[in-house]
C-alpha positions in Angstrom: -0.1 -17.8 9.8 -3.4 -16.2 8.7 -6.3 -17.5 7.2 -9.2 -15.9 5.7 -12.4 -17.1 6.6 -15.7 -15.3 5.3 -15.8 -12.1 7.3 -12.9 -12.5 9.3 -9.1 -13.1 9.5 -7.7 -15.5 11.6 -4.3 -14.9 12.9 -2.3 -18.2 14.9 0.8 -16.6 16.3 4.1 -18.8 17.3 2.8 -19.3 21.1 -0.1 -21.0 20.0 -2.8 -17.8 20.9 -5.3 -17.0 18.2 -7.6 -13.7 17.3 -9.8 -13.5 14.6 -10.5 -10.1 13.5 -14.0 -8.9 12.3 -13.8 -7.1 8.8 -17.2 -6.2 8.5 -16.6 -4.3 11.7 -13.6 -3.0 10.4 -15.1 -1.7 7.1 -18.1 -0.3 9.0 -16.4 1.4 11.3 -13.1 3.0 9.2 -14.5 2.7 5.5 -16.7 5.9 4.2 -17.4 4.7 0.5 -16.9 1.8 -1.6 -13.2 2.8 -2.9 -12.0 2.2 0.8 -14.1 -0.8 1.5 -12.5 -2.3 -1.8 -9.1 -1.9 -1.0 -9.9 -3.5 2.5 -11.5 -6.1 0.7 -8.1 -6.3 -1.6 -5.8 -6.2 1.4 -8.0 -8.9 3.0 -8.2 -11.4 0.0 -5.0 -11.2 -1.2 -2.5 -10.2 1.8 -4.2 -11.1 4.7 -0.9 -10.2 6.8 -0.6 -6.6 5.7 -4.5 -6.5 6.6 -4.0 -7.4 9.7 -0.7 -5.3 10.4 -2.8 -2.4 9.5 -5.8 -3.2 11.5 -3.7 -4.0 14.7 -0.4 -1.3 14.4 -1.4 1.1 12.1 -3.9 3.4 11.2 -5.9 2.5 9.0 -8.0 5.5 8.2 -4.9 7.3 7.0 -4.1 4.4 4.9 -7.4 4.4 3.3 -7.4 8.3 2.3 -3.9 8.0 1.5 -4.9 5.1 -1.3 -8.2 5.8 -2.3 -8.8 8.8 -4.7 -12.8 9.3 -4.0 -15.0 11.7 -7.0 -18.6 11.5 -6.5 -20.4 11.8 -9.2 -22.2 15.2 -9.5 
């Protein structure tokens, strides 16, 4: 089960245990514009599972550049 709760995602696994992972953290330290802080925010808000799959097992700053098509304007 997850639950969303202003910065951070909750996560209650079968045995009881909890972890809450920080997401301002998270953006701070993996996101390097606002395209990649949105999708976090999209992954957060709207599958909060997936978020946390990436955050814990994956990596999420090939995700991000994989997803994100950055153009600054010049």
């Amino acid at each position: 089960m997850s639950t969303v709760i202003c910065d951070y995602v909750e996560l209650k696994f079968n045995d009881g245990s909890m972890i809450a992972i920080n997401c301002t953290a998270v953006e701070n330290e993996v996101a390097d514009n606002m395209y990649q802080r949105s999708e976090l925010d999209y992954l957060i808000y709207n599958d909060p599972l997936a978020y946390a799959d990436l955050v814990l097992n994956g990596n999420p700053e090939a995700y991000l550049k994989s997803v994100t098509e950055y153009k600054p304007l010049d």
